[in-house]
N, C-alpha and C positions, 0 to 999 in steps of 0.2 A: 665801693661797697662797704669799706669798713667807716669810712664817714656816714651813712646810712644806718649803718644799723648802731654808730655812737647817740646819733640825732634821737634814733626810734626809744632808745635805753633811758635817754634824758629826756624827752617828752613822757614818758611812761611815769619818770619821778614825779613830773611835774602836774600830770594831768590825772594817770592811773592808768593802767591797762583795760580797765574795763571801757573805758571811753575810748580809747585809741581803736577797739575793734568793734564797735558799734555802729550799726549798718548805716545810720547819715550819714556817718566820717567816711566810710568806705566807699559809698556813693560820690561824695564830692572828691574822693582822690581820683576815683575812675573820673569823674567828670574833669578834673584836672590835668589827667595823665592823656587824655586823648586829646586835649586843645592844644598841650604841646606836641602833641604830636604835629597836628595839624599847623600849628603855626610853624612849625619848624621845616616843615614839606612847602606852604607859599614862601616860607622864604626863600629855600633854596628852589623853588620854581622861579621867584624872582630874579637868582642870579644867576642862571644858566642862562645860553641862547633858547632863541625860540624855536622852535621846529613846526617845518610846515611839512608835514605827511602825503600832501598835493603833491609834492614836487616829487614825491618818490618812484612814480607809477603814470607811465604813459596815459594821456589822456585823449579824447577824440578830440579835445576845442582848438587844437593848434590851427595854424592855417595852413592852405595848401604852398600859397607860395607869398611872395617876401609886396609888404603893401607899401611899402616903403617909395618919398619921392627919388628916392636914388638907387632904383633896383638892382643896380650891380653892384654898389658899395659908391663910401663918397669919399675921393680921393683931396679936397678942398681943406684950406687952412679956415681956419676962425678967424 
């Protein structure tokens, strides 16, 4: 925070205050402040597992019984 408001202090010298609160600039901060938002959420969407919300919740498609060529189970080596 105190780095922020040194930046704001010394862009103010630099540029003036009247420009610093001048509705383009404020415009393109909002427009800036919400893509990091956004980029910052696909990222960490990217790093997380995935979830699948299917698997949470009994569904009808299962099947009644097992289709498998080895309906009791397969006791065989590879």
């Amino acid at each position: 925070m105190l780095a922020q408001a040194s930046a704001v202090v010394a862009a103010q010298g630099l540029v003036g205050g009247s420009v610093l609160q001048s509705g383009p600039l404020r415009v393109l901060a909002a427009f800036v402040t919400i893509n990091t938002v956004m980029y910052s959420a696909l990222a960490l969407a990217k790093i997380l597992p995935k979830l699948y919300p299917g698997g949470w919740f009994p569904s009808r498609n299962r099947r009644a019984e097992d289709r498998s060529i080895y309906p009791e189970g397969w006791d065989g080596e590879r």
